[in-house]
PDB file of N, CA, C and O in Angstrom, chain B, residues numbered from 101:
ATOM      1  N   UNK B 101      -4.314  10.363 -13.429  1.00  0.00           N
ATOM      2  CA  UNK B 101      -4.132   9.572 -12.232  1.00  0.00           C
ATOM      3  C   UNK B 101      -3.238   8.382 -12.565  1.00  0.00           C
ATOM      4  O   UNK B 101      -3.542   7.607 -13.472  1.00  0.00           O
ATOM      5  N   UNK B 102      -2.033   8.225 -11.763  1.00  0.00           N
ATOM      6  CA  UNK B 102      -1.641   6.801 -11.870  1.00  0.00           C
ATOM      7  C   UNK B 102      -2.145   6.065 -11.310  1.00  0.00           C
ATOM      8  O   UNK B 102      -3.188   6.295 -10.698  1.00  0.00           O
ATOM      9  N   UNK B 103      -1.572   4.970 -11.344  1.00  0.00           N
ATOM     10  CA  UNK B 103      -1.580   3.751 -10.326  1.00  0.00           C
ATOM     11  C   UNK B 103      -0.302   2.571 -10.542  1.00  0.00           C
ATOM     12  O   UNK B 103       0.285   2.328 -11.596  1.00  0.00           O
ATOM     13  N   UNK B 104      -0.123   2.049  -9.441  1.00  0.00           N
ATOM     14  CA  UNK B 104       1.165   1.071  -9.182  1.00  0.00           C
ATOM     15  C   UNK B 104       0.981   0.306  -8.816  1.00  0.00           C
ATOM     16  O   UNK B 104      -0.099   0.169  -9.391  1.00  0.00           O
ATOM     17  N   UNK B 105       1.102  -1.008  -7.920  1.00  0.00           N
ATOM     18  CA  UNK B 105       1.704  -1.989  -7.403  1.00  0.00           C
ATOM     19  C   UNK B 105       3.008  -2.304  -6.444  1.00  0.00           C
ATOM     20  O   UNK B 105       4.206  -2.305  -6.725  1.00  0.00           O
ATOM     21  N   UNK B 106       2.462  -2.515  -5.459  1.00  0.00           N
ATOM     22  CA  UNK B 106       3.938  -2.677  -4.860  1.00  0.00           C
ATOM     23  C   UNK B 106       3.938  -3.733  -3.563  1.00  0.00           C
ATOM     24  O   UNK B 106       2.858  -3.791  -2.975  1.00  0.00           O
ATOM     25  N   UNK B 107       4.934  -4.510  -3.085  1.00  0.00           N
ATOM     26  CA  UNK B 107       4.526  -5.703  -2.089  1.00  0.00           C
ATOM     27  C   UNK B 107       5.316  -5.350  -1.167  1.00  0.00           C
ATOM     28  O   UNK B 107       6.368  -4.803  -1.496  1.00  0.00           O
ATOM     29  N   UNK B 108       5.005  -5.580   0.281  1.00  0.00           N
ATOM     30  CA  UNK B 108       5.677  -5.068   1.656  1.00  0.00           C
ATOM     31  C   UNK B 108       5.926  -6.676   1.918  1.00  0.00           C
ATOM     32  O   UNK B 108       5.176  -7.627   1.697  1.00  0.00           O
ATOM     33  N   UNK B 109       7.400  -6.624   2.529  1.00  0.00           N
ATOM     34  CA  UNK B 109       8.002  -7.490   2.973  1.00  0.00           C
ATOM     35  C   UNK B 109       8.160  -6.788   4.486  1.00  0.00           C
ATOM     36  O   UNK B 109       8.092  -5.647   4.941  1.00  0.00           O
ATOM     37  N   UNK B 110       8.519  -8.718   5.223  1.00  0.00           N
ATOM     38  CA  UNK B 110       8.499  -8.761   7.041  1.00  0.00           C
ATOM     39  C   UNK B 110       7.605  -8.353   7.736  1.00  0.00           C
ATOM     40  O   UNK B 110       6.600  -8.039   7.099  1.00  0.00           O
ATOM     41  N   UNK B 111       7.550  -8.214   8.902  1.00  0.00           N
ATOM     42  CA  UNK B 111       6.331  -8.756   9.610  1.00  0.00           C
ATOM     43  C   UNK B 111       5.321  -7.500   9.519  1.00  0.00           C
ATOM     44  O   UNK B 111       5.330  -6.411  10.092  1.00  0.00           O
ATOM     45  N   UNK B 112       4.422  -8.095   8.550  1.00  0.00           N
ATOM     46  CA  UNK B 112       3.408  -6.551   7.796  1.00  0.00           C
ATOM     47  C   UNK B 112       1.978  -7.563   7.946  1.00  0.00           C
ATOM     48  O   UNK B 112       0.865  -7.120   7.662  1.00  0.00           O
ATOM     49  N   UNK B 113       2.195  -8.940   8.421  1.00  0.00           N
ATOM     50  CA  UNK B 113       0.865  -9.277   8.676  1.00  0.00           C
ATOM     51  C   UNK B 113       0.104  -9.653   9.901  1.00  0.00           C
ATOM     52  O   UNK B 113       0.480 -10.800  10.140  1.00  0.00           O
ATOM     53  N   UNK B 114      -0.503  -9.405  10.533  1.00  0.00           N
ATOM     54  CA  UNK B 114      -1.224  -9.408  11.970  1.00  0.00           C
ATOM     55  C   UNK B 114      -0.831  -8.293  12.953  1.00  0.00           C
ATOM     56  O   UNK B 114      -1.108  -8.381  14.150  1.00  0.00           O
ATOM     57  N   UNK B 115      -0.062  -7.052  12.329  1.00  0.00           N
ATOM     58  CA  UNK B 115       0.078  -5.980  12.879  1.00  0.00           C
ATOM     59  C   UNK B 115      -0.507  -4.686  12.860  1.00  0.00           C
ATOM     60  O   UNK B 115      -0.047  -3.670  13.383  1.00  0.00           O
ATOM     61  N   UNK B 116      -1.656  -4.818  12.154  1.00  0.00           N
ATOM     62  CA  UNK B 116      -3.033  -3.713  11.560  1.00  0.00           C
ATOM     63  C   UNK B 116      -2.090  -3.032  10.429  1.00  0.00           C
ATOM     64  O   UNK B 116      -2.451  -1.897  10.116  1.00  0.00           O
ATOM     65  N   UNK B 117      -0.916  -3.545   9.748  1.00  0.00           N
ATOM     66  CA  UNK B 117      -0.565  -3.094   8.857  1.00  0.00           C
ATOM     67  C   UNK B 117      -1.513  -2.754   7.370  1.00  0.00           C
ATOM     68  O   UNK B 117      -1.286  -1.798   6.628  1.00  0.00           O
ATOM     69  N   UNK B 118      -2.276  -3.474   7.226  1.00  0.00           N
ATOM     70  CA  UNK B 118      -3.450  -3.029   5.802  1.00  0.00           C
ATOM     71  C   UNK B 118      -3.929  -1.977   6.467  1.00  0.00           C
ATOM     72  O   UNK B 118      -3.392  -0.884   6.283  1.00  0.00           O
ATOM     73  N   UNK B 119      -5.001  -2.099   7.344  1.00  0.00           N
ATOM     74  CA  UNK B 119      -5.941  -0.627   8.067  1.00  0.00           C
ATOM     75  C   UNK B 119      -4.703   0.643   8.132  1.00  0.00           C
ATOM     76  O   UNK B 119      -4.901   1.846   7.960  1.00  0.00           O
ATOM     77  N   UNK B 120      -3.740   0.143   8.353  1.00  0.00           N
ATOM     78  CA  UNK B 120      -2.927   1.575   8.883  1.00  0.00           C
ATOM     79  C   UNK B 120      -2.821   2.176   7.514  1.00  0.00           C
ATOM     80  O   UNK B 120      -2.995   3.374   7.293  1.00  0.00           O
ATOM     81  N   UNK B 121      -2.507   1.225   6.554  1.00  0.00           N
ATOM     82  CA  UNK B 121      -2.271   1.610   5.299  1.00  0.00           C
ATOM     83  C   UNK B 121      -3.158   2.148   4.213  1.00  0.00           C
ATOM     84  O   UNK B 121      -2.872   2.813   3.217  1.00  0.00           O
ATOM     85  N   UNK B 122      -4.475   1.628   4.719  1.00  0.00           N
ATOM     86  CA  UNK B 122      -5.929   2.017   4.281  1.00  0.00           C
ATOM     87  C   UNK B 122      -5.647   3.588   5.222  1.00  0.00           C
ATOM     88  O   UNK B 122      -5.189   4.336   4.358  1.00  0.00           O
ATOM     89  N   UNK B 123      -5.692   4.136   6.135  1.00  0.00           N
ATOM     90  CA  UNK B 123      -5.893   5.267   7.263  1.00  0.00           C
ATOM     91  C   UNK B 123      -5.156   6.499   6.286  1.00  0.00           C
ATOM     92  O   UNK B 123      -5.632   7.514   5.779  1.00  0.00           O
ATOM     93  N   UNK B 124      -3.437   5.773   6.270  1.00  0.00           N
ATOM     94  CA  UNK B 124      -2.710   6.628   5.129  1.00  0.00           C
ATOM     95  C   UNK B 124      -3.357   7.146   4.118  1.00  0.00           C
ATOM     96  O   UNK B 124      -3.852   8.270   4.032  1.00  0.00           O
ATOM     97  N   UNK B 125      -3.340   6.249   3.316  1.00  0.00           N
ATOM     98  CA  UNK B 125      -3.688   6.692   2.023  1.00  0.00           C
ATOM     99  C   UNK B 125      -4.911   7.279   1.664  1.00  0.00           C
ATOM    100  O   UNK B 125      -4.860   7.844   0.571  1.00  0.00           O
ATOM    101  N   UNK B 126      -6.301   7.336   2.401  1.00  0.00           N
ATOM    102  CA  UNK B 126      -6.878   7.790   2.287  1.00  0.00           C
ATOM    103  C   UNK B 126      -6.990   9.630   2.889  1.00  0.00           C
ATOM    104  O   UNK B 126      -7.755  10.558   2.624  1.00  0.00           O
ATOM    105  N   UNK B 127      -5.840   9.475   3.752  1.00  0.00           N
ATOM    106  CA  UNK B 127      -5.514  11.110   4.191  1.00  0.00           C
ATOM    107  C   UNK B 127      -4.681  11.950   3.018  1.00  0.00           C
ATOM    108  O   UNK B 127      -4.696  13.174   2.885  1.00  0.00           O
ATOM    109  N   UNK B 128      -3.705  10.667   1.924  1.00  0.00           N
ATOM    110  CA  UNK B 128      -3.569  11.271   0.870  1.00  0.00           C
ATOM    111  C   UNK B 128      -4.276  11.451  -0.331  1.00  0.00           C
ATOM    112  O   UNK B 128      -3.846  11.993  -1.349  1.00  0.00           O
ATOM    113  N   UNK B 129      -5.593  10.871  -0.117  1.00  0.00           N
ATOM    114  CA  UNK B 129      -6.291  11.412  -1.265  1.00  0.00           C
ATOM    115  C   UNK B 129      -6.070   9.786  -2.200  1.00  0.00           C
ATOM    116  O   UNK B 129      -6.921   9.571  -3.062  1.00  0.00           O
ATOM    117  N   UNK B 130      -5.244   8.991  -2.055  1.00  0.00           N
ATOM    118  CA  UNK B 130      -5.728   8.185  -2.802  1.00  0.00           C
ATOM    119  C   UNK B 130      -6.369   6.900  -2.481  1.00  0.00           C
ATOM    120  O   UNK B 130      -6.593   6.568  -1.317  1.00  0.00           O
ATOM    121  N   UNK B 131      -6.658   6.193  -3.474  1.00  0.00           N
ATOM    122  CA  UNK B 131      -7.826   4.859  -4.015  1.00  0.00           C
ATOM    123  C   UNK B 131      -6.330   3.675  -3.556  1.00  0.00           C
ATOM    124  O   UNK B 131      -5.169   3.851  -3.187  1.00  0.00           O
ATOM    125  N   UNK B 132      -7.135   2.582  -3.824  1.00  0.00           N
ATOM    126  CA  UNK B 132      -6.530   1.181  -4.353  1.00  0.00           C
ATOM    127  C   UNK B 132      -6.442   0.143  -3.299  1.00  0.00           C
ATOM    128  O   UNK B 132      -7.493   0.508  -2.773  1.00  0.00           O
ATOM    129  N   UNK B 133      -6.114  -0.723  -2.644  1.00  0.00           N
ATOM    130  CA  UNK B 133      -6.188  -1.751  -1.768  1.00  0.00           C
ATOM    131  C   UNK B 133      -4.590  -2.191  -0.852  1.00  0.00           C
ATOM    132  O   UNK B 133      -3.486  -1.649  -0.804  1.00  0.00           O
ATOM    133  N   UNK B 134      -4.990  -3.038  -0.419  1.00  0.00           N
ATOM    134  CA  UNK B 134      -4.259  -3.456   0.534  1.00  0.00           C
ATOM    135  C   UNK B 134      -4.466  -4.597   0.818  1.00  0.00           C
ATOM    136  O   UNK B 134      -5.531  -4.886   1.365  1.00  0.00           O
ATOM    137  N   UNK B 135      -3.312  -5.781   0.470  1.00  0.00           N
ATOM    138  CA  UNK B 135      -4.417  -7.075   0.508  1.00  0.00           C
ATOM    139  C   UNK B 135      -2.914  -8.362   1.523  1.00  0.00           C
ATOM    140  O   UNK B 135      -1.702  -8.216   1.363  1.00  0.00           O
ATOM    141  N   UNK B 136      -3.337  -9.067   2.120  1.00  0.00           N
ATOM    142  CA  UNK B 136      -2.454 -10.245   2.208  1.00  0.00           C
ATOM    143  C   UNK B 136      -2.280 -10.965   1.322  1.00  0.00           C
ATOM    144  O   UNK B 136      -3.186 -11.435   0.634  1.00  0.00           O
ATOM    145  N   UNK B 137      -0.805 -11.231   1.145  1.00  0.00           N
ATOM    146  CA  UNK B 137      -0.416 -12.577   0.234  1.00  0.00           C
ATOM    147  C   UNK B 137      -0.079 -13.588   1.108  1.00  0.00           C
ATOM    148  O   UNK B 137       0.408 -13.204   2.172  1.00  0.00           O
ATOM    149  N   UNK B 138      -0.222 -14.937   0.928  1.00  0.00           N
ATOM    150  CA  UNK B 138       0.216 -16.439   0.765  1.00  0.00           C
ATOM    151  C   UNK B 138       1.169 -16.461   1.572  1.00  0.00           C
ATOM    152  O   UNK B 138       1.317 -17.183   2.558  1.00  0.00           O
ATOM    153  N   UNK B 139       2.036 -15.417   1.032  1.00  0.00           N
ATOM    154  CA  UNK B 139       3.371 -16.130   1.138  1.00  0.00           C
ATOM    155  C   UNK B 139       3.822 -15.044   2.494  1.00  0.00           C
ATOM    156  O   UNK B 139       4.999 -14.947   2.842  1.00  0.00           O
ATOM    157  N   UNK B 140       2.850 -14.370   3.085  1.00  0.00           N
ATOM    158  CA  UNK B 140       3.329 -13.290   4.058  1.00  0.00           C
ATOM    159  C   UNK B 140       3.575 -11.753   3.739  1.00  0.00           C
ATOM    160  O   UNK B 140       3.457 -10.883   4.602  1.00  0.00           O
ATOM    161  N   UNK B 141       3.800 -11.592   2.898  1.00  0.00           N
ATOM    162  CA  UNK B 141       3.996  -9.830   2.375  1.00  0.00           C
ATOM    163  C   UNK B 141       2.300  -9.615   2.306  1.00  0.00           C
ATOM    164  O   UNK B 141       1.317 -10.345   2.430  1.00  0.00           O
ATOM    165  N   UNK B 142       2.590  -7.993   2.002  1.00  0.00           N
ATOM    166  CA  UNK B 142       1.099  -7.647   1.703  1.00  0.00           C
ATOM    167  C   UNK B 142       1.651  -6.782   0.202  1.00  0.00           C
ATOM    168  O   UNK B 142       2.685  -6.269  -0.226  1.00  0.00           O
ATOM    169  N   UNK B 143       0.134  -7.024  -0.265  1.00  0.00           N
ATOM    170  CA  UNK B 143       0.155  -6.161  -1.630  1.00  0.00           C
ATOM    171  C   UNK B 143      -0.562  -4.851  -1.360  1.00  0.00           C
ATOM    172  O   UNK B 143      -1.656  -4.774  -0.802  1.00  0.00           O
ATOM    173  N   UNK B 144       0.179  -3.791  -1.821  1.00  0.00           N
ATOM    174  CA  UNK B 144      -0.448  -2.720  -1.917  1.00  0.00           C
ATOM    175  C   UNK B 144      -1.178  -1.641  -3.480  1.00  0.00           C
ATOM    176  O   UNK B 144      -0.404  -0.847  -4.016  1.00  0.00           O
ATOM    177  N   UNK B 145      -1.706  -1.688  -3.674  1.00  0.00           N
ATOM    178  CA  UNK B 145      -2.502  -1.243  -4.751  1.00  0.00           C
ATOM    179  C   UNK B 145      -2.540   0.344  -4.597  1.00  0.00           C
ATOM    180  O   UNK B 145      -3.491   0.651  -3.878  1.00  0.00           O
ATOM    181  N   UNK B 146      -1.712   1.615  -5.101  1.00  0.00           N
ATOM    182  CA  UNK B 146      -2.350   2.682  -5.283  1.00  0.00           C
ATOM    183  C   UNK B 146      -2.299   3.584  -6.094  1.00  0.00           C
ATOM    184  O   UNK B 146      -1.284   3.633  -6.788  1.00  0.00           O
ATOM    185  N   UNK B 147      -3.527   4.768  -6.328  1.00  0.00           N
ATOM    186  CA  UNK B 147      -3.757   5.028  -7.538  1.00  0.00           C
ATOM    187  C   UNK B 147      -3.723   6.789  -6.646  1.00  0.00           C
ATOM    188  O   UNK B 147      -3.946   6.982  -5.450  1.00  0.00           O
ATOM    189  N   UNK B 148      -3.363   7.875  -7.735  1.00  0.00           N
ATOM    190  CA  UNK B 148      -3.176   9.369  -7.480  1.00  0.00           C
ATOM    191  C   UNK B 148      -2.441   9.865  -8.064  1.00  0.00           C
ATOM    192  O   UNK B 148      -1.783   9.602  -9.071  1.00  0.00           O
ATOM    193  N   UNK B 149      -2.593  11.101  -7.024  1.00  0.00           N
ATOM    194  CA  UNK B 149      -1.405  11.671  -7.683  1.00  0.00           C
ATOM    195  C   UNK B 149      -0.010  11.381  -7.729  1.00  0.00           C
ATOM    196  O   UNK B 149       0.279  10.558  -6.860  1.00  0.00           O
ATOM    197  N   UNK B 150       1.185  11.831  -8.574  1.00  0.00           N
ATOM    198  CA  UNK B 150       2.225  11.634  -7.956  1.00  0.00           C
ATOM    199  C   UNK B 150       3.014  11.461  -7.059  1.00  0.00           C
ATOM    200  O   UNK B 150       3.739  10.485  -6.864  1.00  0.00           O
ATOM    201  N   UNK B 151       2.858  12.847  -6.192  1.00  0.00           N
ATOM    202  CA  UNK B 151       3.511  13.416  -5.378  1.00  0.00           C
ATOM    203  C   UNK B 151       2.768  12.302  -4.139  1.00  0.00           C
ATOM    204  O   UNK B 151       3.615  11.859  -3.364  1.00  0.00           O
ATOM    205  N   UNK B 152       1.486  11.868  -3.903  1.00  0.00           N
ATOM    206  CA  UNK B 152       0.949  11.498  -3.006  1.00  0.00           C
ATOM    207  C   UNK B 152       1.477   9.790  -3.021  1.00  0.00           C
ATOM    208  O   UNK B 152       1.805   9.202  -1.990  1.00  0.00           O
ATOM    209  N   UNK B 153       1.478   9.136  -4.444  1.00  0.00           N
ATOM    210  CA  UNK B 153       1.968   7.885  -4.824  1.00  0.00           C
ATOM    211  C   UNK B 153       3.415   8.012  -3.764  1.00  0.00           C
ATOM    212  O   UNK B 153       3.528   7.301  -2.765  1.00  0.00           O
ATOM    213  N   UNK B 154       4.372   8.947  -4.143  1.00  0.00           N
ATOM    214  CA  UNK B 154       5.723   8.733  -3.152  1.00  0.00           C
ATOM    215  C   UNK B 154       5.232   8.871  -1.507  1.00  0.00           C
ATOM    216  O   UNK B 154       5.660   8.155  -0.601  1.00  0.00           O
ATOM    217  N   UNK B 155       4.380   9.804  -1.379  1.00  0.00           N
ATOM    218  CA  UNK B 155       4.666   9.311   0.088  1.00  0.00           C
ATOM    219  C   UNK B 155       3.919   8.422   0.699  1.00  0.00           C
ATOM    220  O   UNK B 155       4.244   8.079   1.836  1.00  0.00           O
ATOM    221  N   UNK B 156       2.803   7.881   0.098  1.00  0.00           N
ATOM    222  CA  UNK B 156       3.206   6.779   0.989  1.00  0.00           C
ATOM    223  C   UNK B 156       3.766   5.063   0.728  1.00  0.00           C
ATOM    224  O   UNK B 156       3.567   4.030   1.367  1.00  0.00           O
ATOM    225  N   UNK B 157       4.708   5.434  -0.798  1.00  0.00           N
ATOM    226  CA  UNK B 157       5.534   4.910  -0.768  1.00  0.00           C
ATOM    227  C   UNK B 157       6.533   4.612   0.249  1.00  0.00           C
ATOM    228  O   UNK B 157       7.130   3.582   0.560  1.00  0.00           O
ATOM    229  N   UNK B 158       6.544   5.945   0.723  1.00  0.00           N
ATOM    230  CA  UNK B 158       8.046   6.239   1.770  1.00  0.00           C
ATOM    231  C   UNK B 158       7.229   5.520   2.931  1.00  0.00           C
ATOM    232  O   UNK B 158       7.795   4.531   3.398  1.00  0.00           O
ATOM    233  N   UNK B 159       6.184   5.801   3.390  1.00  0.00           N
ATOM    234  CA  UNK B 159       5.278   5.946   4.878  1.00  0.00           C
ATOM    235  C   UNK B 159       5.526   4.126   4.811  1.00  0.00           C
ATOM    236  O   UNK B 159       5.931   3.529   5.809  1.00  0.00           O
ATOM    237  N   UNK B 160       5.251   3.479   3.638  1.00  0.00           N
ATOM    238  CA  UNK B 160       4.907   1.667   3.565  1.00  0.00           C
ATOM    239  C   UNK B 160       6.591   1.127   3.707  1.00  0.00           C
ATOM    240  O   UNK B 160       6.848  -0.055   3.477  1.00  0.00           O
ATOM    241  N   UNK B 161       7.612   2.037   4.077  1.00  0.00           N
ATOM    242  CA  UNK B 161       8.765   1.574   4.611  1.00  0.00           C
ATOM    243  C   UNK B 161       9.048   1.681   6.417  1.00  0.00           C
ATOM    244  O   UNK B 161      10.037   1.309   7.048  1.00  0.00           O
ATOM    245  N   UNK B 162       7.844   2.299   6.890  1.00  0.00           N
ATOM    246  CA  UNK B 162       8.015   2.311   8.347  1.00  0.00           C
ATOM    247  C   UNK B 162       6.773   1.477   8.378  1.00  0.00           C
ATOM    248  O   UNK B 162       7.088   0.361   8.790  1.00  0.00           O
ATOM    249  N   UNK B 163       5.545   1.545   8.125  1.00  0.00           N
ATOM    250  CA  UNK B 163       4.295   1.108   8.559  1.00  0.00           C
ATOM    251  C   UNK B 163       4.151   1.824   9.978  1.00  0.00           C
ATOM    252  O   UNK B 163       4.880   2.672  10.493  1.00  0.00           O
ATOM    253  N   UNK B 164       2.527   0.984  10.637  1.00  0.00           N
ATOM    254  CA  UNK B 164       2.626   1.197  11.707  1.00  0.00           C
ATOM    255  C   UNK B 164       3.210   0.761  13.015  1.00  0.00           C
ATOM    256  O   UNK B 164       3.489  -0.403  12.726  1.00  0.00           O
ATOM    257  N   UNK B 165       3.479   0.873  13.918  1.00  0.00           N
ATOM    258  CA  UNK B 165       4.377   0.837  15.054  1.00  0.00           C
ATOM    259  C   UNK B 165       5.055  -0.807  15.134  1.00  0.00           C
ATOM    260  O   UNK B 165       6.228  -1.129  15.324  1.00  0.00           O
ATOM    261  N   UNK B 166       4.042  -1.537  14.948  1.00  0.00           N
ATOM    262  CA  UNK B 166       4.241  -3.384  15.435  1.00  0.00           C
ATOM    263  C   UNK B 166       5.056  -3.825  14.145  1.00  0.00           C
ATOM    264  O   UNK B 166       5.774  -4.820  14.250  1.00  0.00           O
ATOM    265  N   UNK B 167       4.983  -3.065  12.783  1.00  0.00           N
ATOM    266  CA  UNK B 167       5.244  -3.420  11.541  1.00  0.00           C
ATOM    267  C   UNK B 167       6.931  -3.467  11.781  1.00  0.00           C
ATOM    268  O   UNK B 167       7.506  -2.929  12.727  1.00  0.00           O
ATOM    269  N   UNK B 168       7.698  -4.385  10.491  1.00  0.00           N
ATOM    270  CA  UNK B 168       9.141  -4.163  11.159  1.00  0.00           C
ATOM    271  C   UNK B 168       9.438  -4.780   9.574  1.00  0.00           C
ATOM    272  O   UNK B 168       9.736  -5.930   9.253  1.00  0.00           O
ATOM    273  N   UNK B 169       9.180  -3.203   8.462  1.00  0.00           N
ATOM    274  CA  UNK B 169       9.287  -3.888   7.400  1.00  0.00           C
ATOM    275  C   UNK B 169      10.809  -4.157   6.420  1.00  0.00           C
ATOM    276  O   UNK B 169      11.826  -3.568   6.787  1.00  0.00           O
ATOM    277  N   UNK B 170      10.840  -4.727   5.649  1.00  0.00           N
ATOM    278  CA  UNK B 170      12.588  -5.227   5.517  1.00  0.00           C
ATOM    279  C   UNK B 170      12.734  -5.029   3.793  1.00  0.00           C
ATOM    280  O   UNK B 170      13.791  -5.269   3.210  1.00  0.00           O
ATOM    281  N   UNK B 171      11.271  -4.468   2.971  1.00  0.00           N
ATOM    282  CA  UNK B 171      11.378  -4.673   1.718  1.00  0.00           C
ATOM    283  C   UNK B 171      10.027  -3.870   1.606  1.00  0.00           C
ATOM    284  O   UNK B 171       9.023  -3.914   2.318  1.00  0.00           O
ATOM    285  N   UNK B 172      10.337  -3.074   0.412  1.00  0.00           N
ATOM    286  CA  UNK B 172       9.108  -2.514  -0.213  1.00  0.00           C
ATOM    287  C   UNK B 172       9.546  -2.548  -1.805  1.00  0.00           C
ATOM    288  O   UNK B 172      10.530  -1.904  -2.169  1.00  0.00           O
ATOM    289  N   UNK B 173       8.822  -3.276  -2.670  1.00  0.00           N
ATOM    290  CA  UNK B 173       9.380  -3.593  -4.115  1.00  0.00           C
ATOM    291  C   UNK B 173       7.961  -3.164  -5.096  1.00  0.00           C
ATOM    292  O   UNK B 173       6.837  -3.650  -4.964  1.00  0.00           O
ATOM    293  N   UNK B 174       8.392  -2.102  -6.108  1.00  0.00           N
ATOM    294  CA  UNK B 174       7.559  -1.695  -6.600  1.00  0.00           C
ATOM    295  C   UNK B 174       7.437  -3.339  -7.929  1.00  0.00           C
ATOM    296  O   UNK B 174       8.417  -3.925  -8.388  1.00  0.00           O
ATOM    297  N   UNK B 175       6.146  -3.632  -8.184  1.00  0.00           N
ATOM    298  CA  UNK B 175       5.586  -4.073  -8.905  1.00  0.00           C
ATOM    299  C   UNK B 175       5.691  -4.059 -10.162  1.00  0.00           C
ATOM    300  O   UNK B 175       6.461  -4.652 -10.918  1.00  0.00           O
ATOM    301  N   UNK B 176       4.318  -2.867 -10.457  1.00  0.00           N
ATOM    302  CA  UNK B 176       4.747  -2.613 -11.983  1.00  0.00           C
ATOM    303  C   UNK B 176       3.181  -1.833 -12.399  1.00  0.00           C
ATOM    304  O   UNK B 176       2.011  -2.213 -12.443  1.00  0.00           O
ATOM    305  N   UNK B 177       3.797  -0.747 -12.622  1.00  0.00           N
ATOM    306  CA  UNK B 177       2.347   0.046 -12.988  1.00  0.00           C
ATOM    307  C   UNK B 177       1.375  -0.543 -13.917  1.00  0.00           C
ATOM    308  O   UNK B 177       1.795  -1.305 -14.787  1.00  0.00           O
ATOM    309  N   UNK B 178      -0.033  -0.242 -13.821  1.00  0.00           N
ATOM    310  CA  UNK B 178      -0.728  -1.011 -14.849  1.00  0.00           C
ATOM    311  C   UNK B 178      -1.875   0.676 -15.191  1.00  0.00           C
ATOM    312  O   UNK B 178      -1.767   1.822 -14.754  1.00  0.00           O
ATOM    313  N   UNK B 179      -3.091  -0.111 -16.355  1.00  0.00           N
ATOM    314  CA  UNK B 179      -3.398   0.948 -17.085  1.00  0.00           C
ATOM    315  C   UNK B 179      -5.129   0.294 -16.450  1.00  0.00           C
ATOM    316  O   UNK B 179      -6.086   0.554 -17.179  1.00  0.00           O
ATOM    317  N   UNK B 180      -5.358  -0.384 -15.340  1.00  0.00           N
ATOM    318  CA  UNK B 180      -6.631  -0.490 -15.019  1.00  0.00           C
ATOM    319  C   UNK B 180      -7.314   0.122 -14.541  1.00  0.00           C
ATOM    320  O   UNK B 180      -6.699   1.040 -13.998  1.00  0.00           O
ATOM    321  N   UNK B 181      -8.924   0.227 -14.299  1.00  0.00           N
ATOM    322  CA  UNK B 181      -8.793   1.688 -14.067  1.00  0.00           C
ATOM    323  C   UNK B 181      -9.110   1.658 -12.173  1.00  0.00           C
ATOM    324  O   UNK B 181      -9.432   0.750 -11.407  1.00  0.00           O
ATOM    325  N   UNK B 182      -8.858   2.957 -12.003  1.00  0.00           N
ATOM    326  CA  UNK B 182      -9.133   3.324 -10.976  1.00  0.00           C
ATOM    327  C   UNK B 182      -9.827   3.342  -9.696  1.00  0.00           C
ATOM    328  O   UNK B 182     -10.322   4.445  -9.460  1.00  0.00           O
ATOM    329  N   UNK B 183     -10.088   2.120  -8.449  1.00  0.00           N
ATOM    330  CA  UNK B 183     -11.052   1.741  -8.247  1.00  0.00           C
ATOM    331  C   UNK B 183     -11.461   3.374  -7.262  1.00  0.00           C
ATOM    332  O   UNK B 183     -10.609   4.259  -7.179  1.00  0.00           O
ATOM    333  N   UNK B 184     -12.987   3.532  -6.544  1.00  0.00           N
ATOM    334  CA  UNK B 184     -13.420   4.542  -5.990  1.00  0.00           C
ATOM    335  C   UNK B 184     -13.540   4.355  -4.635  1.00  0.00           C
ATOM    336  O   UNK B 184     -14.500   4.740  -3.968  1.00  0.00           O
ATOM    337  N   UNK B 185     -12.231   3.559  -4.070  1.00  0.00           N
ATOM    338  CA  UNK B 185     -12.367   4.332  -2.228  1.00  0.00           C
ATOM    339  C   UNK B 185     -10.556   3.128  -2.640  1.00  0.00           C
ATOM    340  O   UNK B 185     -10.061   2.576  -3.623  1.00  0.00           O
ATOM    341  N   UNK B 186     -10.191   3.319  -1.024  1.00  0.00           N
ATOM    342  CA  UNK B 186      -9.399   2.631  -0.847  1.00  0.00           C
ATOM    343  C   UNK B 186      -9.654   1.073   0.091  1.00  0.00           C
ATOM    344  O   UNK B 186     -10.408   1.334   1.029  1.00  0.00           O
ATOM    345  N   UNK B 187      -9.379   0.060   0.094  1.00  0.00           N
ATOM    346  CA  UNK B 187      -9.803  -0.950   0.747  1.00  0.00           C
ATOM    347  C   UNK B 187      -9.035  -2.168   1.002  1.00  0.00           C
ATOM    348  O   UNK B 187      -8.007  -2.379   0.358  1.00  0.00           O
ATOM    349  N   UNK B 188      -9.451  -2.987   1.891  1.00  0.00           N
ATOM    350  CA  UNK B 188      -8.539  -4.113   1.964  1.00  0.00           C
ATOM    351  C   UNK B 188      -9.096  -5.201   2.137  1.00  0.00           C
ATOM    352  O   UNK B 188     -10.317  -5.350   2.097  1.00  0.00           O
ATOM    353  N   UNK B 189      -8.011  -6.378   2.419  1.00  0.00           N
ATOM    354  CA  UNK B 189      -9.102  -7.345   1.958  1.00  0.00           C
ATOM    355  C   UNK B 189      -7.692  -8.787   2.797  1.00  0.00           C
ATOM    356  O   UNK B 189      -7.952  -9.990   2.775  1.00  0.00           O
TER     357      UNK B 189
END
């Protein structure tokens, strides 16, 4: 199982952008979070398979409908382990 890191830029906060993103990823099978930052982006946390890691890589460049995102920047994989559901916060 991997896992990554990655932060959504533009307007990704007060648009049910985490839940939508929690909804996703749990239809792909994977774990990890979804959280607001400070500074307006959201962090996304996820852990799976490969193939499932890209899409909704791809999916966190449209979001859901109100979302109008302008940046998706991968992070930086880490070796922690795996949390057991997906969630936000």
């Amino acid at each position: 199982m991997m896992c990554y890191t990655t932060t959504v830029s533009g307007t990704v906060q007060g648009v049910g952008f985490r839940q939508a993103t929690r909804r996703q990823a749990r239809w792909l099978g994977l774990v990890g979070h979804a959280l607001n930052l400070a500074d307006g982006r959201v962090e996304v946390r996820m852990c799976g398979r490969r193939d499932a890691l890209a899409e909704l890589e791809s999916w966190l460049w449209q979001g859901p409908p109100a979302a109008q995102v302008t940046d998706v920047s991968p992070v930086v994989g880490d070796s922690e382990p795996a949390p057991d559901d997906f969630t936000t916060g």
